[in-house]
Residue frames as a rotation matrix with the C-alpha (Angstrom) as fourth column:
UNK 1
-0.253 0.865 0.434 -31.58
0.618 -0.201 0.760 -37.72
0.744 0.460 -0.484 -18.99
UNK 2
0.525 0.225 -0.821 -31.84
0.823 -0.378 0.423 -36.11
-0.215 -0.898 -0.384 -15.16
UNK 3
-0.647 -0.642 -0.412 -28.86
0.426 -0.752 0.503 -33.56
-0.632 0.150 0.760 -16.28
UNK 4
-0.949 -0.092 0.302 -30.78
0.288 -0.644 0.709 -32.42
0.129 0.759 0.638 -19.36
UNK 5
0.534 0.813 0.231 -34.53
0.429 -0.496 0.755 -32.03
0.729 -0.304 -0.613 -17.71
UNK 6
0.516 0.080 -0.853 -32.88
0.746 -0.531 0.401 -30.22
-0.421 -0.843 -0.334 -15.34
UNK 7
-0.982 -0.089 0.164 -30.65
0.176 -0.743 0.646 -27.94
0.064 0.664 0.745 -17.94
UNK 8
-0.456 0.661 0.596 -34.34
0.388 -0.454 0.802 -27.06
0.801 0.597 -0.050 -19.76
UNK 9
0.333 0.817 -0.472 -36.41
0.931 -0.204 0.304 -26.88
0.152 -0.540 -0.828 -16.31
UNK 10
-0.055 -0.454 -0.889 -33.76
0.791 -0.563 0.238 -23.96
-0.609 -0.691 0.390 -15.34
UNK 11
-0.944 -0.323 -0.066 -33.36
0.202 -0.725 0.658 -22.11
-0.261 0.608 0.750 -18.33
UNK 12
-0.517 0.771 0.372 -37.36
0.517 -0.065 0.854 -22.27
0.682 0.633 -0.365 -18.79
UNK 13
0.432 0.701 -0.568 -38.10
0.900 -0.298 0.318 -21.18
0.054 -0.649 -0.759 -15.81
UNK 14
-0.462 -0.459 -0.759 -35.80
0.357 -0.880 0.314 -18.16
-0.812 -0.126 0.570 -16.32
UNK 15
-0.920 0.275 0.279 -37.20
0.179 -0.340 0.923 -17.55
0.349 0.899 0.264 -19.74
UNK 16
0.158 0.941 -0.298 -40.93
0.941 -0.053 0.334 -17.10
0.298 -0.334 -0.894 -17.62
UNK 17
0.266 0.073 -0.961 -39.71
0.765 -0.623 0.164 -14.85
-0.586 -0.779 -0.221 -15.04
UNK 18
-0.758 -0.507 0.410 -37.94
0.651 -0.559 0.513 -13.08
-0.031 0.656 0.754 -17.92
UNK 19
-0.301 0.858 0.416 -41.30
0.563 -0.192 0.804 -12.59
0.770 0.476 -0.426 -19.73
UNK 20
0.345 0.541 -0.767 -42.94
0.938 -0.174 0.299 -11.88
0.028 -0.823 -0.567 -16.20
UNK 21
-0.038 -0.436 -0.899 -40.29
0.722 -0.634 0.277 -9.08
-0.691 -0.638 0.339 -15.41
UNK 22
-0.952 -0.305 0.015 -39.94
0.244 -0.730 0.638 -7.19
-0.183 0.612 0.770 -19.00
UNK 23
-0.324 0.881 0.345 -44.13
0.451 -0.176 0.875 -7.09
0.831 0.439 -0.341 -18.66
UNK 24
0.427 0.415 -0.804 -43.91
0.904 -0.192 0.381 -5.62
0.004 -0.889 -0.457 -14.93
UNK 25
0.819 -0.310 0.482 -40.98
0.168 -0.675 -0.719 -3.24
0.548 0.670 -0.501 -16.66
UNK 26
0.818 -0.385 0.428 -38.41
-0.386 0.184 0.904 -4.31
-0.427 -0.904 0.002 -14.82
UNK 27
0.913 -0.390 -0.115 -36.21
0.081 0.452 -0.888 -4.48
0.399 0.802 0.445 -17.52
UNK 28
-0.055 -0.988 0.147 -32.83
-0.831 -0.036 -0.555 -4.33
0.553 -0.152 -0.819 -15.42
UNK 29
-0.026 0.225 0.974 -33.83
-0.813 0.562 -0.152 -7.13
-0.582 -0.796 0.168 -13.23
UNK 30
0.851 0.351 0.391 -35.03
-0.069 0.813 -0.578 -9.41
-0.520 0.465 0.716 -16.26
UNK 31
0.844 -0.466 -0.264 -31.54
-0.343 -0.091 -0.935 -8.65
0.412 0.880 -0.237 -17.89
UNK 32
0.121 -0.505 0.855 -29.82
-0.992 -0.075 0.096 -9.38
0.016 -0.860 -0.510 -14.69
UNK 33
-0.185 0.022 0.983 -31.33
-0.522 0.845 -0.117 -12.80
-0.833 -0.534 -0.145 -14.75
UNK 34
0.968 0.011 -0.252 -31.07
-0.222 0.511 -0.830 -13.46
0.120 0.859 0.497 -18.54
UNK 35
0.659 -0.737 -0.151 -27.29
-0.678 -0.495 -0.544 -12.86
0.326 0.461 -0.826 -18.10
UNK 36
-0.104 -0.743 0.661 -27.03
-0.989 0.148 0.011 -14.76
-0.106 -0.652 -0.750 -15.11
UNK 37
0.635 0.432 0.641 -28.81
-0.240 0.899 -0.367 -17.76
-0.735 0.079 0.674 -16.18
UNK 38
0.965 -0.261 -0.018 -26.48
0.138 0.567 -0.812 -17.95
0.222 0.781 0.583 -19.31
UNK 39
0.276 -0.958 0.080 -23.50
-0.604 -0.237 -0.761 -17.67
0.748 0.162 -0.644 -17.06
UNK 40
0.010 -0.138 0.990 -24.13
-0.609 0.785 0.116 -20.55
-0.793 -0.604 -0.076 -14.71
UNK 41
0.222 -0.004 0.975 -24.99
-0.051 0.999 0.016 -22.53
-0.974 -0.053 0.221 -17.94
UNK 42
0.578 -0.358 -0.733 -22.65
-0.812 -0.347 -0.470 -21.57
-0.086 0.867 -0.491 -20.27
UNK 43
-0.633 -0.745 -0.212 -20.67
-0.728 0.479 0.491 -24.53
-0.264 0.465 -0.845 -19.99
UNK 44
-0.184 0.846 0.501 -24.12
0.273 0.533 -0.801 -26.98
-0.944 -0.011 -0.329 -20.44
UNK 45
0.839 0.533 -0.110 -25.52
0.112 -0.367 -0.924 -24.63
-0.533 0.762 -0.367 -23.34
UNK 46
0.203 -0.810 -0.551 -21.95
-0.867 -0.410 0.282 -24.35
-0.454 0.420 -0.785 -24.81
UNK 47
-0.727 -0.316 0.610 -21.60
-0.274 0.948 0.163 -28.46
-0.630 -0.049 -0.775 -25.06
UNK 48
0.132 0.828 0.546 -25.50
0.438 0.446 -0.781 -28.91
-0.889 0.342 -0.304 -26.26
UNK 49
0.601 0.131 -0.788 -24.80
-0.693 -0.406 -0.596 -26.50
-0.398 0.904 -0.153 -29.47
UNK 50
0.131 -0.894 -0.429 -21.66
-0.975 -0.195 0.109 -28.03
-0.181 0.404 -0.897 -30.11
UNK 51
-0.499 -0.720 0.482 -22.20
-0.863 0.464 -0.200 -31.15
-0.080 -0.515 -0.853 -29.25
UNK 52
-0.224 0.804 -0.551 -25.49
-0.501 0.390 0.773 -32.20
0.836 0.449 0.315 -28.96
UNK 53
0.217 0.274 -0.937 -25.12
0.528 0.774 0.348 -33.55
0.821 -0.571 0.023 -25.51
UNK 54
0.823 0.181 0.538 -24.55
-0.372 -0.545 0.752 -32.39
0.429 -0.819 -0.381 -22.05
UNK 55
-0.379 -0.914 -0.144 -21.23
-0.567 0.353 -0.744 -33.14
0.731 -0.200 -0.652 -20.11
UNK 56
0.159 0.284 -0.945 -21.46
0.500 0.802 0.325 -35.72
0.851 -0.525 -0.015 -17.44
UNK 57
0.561 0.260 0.786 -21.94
-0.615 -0.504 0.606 -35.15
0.554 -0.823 -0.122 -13.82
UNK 58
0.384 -0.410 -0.827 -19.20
0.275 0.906 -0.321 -35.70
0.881 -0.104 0.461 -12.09
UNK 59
0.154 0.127 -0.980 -17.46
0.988 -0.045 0.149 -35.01
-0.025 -0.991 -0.132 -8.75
UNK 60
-0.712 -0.667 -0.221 -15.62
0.637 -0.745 0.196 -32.15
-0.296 -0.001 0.955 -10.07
UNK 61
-0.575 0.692 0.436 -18.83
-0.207 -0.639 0.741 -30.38
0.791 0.336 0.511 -11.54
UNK 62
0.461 0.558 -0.690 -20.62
0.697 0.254 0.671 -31.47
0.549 -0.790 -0.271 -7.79
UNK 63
0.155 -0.051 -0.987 -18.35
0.899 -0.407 0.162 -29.70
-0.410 -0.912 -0.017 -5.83
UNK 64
-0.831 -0.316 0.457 -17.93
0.531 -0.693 0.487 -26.53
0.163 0.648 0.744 -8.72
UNK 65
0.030 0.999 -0.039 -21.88
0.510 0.018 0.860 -26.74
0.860 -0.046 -0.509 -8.11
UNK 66
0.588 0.361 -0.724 -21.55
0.774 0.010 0.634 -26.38
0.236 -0.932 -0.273 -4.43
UNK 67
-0.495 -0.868 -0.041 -19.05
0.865 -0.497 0.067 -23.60
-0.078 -0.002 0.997 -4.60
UNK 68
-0.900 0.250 0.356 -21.12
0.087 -0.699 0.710 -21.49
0.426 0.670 0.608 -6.85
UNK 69
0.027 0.998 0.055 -23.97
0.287 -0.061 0.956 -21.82
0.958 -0.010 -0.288 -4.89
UNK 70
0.077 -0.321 -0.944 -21.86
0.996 -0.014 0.087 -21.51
-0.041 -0.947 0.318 -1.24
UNK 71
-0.937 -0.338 -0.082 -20.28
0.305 -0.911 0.277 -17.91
-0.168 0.235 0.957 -2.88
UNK 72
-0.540 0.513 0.667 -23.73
0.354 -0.580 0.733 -16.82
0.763 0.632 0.131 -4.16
UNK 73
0.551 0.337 -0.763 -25.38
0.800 0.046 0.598 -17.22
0.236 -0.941 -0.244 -0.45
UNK 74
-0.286 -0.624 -0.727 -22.67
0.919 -0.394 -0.023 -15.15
-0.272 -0.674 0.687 0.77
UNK 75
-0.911 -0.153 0.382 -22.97
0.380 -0.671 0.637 -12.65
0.159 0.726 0.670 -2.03
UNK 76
-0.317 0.932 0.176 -26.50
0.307 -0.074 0.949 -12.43
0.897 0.355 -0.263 -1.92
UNK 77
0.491 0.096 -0.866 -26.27
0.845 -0.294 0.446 -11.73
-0.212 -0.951 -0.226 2.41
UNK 78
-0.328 -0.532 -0.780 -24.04
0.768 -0.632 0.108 -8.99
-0.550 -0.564 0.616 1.82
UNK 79
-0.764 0.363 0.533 -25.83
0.448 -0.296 0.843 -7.59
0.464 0.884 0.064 -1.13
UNK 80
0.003 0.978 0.206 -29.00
0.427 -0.188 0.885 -7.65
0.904 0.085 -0.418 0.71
UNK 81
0.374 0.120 -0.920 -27.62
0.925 0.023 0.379 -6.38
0.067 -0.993 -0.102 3.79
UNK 82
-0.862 -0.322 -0.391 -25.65
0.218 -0.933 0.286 -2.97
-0.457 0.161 0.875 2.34
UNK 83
-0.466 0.710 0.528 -29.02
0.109 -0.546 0.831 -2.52
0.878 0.445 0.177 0.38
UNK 84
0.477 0.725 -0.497 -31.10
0.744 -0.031 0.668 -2.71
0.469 -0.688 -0.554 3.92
UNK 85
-0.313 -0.923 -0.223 -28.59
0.897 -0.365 0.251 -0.54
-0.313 -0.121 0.942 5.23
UNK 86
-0.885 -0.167 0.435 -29.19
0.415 -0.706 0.573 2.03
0.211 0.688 0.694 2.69
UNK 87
-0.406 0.818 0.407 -32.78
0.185 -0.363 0.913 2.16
0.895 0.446 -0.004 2.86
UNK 88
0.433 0.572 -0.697 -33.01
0.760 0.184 0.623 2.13
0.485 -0.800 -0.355 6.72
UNK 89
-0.564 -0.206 -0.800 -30.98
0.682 -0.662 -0.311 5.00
-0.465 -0.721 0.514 7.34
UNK 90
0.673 0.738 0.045 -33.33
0.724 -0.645 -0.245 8.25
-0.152 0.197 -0.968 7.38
UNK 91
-0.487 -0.860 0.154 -31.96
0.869 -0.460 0.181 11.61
-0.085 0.222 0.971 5.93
């Protein structure tokens, strides 16, 4: 039951900010984070159609977890550093 309020809590709160972002018009941003939300939980939202249930939490989806969140950090520093970059040099 903890796996699947946390499936809905994620995918609702993306489905707000969605809403939020395609009414500020920010429609690359809200598509950015429709896409990515159904590629972290494509295997979750792939099981619940099919299935009706959610896969168990186990070690191997703990440390898949902690990967994907180790690599985004990274991603997200260098991202946000070549964009600061950009906008701090003067021309």
């Amino acid at each position: 039951m903890k796996t699947k309020g946390i499936f809905w809590t994620i995918f609702i709160t993306a489905l707000v900010l969605t809403i939020i972002l395609i009414f500020v018009k920010a429609f690359y941003a809200a598509i950015a984070l429709m896409v990515g939300t159904l590629l972290i939980g494509y295997p979750e939202l792939w099981s619940w159609i099919t299935k009706r249930k959610l896969l168990p939490v186990d070690e191997r989806t703990r440390e898949n977890t902690g990967r994907a969140i180790r690599n985004g950090f990274i991603f997200f520093a260098a991202a946000s550093a070549i964009l600061m970059l950009f906008f701090s040099v003067n021309r």
